[in-house]
N, C-alpha and C positions, 0 to 999 in steps of 0.2 A: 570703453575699455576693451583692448583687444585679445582675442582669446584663440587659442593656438591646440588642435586636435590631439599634436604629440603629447602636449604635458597633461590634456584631461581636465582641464581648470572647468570647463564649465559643468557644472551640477555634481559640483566635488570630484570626487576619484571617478567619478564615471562616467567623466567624458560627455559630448554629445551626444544627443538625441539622433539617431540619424536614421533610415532606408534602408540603407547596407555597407558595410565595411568589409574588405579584403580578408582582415582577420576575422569576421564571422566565416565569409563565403568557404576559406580555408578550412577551419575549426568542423564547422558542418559537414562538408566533403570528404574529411581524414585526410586531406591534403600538409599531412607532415613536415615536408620540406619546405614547402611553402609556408607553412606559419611558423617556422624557424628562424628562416630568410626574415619575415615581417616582424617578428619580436627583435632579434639581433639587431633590426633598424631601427627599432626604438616604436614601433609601432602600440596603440596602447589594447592592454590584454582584458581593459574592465570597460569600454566603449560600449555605451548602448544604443539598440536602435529600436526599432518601432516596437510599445508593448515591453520595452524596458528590458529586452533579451541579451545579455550578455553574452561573449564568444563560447564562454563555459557552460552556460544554456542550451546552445549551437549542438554543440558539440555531443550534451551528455543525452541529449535526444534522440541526438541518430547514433548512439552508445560508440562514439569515436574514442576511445579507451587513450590510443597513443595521444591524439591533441588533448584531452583531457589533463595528460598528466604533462604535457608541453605546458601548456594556461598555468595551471598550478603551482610549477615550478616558476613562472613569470611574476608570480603573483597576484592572479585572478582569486576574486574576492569568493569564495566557497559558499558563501550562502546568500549569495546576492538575489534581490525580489525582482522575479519580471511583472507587469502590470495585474497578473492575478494575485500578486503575492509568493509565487512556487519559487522554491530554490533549484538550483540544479540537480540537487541530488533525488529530487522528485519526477526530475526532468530522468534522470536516470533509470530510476525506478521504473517511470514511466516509459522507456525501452528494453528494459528486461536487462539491461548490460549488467552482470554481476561484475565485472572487470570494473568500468566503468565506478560502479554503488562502492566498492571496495577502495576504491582511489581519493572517493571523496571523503567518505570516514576516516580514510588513514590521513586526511590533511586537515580535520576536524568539524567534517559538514555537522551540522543538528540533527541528530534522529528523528526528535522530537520540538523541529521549529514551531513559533507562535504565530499559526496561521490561519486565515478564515478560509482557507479551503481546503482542497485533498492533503492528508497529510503526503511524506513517503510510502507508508505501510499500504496509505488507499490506491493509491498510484503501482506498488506493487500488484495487488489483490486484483486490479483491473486491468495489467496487462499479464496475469497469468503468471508473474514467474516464480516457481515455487522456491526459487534460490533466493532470490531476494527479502522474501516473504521469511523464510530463515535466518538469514544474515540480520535483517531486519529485527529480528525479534528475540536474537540472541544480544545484540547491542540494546537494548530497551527498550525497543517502539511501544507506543504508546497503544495499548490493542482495542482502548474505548477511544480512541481519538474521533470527533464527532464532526462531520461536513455538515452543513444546513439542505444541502440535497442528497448526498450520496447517505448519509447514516454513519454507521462505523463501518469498520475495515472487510468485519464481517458482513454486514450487508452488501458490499461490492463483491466479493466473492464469490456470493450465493447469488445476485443477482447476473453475473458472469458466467456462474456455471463453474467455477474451478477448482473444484472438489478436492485438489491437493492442498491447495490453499487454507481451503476450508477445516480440512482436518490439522493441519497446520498450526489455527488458529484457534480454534476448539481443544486441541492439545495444551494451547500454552495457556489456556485458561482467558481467553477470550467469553464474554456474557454471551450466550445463548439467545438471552431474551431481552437484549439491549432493543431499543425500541428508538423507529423513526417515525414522527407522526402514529406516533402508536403501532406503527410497520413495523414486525420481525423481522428475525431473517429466513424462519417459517413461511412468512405471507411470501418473502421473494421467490422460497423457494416450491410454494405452490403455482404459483405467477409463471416460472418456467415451465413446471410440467417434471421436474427430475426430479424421479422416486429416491434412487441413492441419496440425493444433497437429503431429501426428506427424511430417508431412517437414520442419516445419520445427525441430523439437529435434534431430533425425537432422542437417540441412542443418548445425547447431550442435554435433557434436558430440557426440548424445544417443547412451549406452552399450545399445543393445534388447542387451544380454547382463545388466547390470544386474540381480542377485537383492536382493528387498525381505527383507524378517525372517522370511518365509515362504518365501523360496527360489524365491519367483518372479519367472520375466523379464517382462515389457511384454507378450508376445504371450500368457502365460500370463493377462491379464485381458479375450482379445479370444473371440469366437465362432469357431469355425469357420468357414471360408469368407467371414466377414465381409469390408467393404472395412479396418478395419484390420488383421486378421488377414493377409490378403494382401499388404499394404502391408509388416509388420513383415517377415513371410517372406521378401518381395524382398530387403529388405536384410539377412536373417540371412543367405541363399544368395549374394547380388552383394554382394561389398565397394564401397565407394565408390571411385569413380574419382580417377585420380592428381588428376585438379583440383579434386573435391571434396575431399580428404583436404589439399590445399594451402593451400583456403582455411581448413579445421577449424582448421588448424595458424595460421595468420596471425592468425585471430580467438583463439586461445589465449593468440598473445605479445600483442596488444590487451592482453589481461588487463582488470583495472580502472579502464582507461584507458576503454575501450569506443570503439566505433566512430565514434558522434556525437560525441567529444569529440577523435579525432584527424582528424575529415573538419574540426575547426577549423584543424589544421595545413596545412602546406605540403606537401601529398601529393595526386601525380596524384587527379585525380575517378576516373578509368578505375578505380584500385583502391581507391577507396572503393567504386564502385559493384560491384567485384568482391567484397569482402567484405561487402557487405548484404546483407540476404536480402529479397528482394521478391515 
């Protein structure tokens, strides 16, 4: 049976398997007029090539915003799987393009696809961008969403190092002591060596008793005498104070409500601003 690239027949809507195509090379490069010219020929906009990467893949990678929303309008498939499973809008995430992450929600990507790897939120959290990591999480993201390597969303942040993120996600009521392999986001963020990410999962909540699959606690991955070594110490030997042990507890019953989502409420500022962590 003969099978013909324009209309996409083979492997359903999506075309061949292929190396590379025109409309990838365009889609990739922001080359606009060019993947104009190649849609108006009838070129196809869900083609895949190696790894199962469609032009909207391409495209939302290297956060090409205008071919983004050229594809879309062609009607490229929004939540199509490359061979890891990721949709594009992961792919986006995955560049930080809030342009880009905004394009594809408003033509109805998944916030929360069903995937066996990084969600969008982890793909935020580990290229830093705090905007996203927002947008993201005003639209629903899932903030336990669980990788079999990376952990939750939280623990890619912490192990990142992206402390805006982090407060971000600890705000909206993200677990503190959600566990990978028995790993915190404590153990990550003794692992780095950053004091801040440390008072600030402690300020949340974070368990420094906490044994990973190894049996060790948070200060067990710090140096001797180090500044987080000392930091961890403090608070193995001082418990927290009656008004931080009050605020733990407030931001608890938050729950998954999280913090930015009840300072929407009708509740004094004074105890918003007393359960944020600033």
């Amino acid at each position: 049976m003969e099978t013909r690239a324009a209309d996409c027949s083979f492997l359903g809507d999506l075309g061949f398997w292929v190396e590379h195509t025109p409309v990838h090379e365009a889609a990739q490069r922001g080359e606009t007029r060019q993947l104009q010219q190649l849609i108006e020929s009838g070129a196809c906009v869900n083609q895949v090539m190696v790894d199962s990467i469609t032009p909207l893949h391409a495209a939302s990678l290297q956060g090409q915003a205008q071919c983004v929303q050229l594809l879309l309008a062609a009607g490229a498939q929004v939540d199509a799987r490359n061979i890891d499973g990721s949709t594009p809008l992961c792919d986006a995430c995955a560049s930080g393009s809030i342009e880009c992450v905004k394009l594809l929600l408003s033509h109805g990507a998944k916030v929360n696809p069903p995937l066996y790897t990084a969600s969008p939120l982890h793909e935020a959290c580990m290229s830093g961008s705090s905007e996203c990591v927002r947008l993201l999480i005003d639209v629903g993201a899932n903030l336990e969403a669980h990788d079999c390597h990376f952990g939750t969303p939280l623990h890619v942040a912490c192990a990142r190092e992206h402390l805006d993120c982090v407060k971000m996600l600890l705000n909206a009521g993200a677990n503190v002591n959600a566990a990978k392999l028995h790993e915190t986001a404590l153990h990550h963020a003794a692992k780095v060596k950053n004091v801040d990410l440390i008072e600030m999962l402690i300020q949340f909540g974070g368990n420094i008793y906490a044994r990973d699959n190894r049996g060790r606690k948070p200060s067990d991955y710090t140096w001797s005498s180090s500044a987080p070594a000392k930091c961890l110490e403090h608070y193995e030997k001082t418990p927290l104070s009656l008004s931080q042990l009050c605020r733990v507890s407030l931001r608890r019953v938050a729950g998954i409500r999280g913090l930015e989502k009840i300072a929407r409420l009708n509740i004094p500022p004074r105890l918003i601003d007393y359960l944020s962590y600033n």
